[in-house]
C-alpha positions as a LaTeX table, in Angstrom:
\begin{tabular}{lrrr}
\hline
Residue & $x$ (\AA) & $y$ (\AA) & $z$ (\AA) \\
\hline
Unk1 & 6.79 & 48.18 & 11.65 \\
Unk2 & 8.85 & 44.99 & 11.76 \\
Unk3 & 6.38 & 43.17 & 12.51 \\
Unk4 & 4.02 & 44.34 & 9.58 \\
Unk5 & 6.45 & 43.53 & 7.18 \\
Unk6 & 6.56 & 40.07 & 8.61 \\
Unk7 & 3.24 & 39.65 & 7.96 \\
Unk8 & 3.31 & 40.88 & 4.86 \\
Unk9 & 6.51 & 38.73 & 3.65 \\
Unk10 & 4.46 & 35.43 & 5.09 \\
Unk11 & 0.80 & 36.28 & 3.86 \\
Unk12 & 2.65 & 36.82 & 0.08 \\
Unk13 & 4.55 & 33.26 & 0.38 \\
Unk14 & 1.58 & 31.91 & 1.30 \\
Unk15 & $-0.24$ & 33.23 & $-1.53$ \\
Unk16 & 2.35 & 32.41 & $-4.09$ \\
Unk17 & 2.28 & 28.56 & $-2.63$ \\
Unk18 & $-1.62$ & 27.92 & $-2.42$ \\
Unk19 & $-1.64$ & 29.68 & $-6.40$ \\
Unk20 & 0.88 & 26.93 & $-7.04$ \\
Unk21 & $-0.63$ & 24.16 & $-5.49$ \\
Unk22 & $-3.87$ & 25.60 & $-7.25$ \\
Unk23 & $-2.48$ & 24.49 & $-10.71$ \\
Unk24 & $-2.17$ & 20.85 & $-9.66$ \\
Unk25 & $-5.20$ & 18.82 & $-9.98$ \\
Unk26 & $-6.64$ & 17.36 & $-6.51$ \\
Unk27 & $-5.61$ & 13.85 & $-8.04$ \\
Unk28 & $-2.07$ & 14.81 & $-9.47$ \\
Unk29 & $-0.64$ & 12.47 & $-7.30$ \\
Unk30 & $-2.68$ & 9.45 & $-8.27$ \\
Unk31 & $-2.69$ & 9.83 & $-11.36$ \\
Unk32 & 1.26 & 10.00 & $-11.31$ \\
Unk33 & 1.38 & 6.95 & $-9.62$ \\
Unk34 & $-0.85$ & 5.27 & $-11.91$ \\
Unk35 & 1.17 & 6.46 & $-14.96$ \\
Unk36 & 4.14 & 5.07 & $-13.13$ \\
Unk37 & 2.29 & 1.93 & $-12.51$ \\
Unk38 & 1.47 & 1.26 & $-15.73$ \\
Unk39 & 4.92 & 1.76 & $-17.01$ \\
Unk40 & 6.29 & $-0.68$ & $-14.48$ \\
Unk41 & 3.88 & $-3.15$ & $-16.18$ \\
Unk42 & 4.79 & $-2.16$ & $-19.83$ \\
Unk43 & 8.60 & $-2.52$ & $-18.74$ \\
Unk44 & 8.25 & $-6.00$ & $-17.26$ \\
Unk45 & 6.15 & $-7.13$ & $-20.52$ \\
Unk46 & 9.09 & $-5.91$ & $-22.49$ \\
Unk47 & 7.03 & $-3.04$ & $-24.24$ \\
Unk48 & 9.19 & 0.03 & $-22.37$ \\
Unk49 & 13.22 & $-0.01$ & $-22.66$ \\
Unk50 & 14.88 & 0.11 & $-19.79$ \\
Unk51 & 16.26 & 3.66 & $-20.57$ \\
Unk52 & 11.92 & 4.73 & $-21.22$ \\
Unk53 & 10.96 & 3.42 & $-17.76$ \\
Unk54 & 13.99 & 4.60 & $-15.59$ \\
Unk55 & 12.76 & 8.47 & $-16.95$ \\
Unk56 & 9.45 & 7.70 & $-16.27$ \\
Unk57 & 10.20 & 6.99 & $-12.63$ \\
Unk58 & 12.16 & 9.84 & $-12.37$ \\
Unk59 & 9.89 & 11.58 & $-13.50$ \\
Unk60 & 7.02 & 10.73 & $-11.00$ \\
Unk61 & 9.44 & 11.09 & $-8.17$ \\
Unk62 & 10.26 & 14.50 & $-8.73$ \\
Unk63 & 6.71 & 15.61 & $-9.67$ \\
Unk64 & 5.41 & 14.00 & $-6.15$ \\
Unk65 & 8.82 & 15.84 & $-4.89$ \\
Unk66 & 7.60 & 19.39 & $-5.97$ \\
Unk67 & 4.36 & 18.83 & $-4.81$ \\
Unk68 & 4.99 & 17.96 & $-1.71$ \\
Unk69 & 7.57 & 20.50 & $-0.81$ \\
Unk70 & 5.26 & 22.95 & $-2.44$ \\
Unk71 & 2.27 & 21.81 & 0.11 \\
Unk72 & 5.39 & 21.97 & 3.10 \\
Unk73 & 5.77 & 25.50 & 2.29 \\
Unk74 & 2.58 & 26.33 & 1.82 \\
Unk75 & 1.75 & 24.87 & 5.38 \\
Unk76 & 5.15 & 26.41 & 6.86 \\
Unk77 & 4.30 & 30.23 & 5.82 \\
Unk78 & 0.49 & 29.53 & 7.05 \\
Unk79 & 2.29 & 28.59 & 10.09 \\
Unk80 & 4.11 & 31.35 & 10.55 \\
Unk81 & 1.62 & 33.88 & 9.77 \\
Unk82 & $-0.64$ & 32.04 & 12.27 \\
Unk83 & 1.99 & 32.75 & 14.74 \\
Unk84 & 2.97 & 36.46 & 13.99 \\
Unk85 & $-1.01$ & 37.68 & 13.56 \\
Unk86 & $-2.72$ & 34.84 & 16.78 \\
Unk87 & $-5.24$ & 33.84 & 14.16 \\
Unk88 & $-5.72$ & 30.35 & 13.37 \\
Unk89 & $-5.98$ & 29.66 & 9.75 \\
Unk90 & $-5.79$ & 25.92 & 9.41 \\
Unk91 & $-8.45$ & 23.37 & 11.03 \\
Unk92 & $-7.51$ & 21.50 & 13.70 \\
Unk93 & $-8.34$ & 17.78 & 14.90 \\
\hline
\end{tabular}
């Protein structure tokens, strides 16, 4: 019984995280970056206050924050479930 509602608790947190990570594009990251980029360049040509361009960092660093520690859960309850049911459900090397 335990055990089912183990399985149950870590197949629903791994749900909730891959719907999560399914409302970031595949190339959130990049383009994040790129925004981030760009406003390093704006900044240094004088077009972006200092004030503008310290946000925008902040900004990217805690997007590529929440993604990531969404995709660490994600891969943390798909490890778990993994290890309460035997069945691997992530490819290898």
């Amino acid at each position: 019984r335990d055990l089912e509602r183990r399985i149950a608790l870590a197949h629903r947190a791994c749900e909730t995280r891959r719907a999560e990570m399914e409302t970031w594009r595949a190339d959130a990251v990049k383009q994040f970056a790129d925004a981030a980029a760009l406003a390093d360049r704006h900044y240094r040509l004088g077009a972006v206050p200092a004030a503008t361009y310290v946000e925008l960092q902040k900004q990217y660093v805690e997007a590529v924050e929440t993604l990531l520690e969404t995709r660490r859960e994600l891969l943390a309850s798909t490890a778990e479930l993994e290890e309460l049911t035997g069945i691997q459900l992530i490819e290898r090397p």
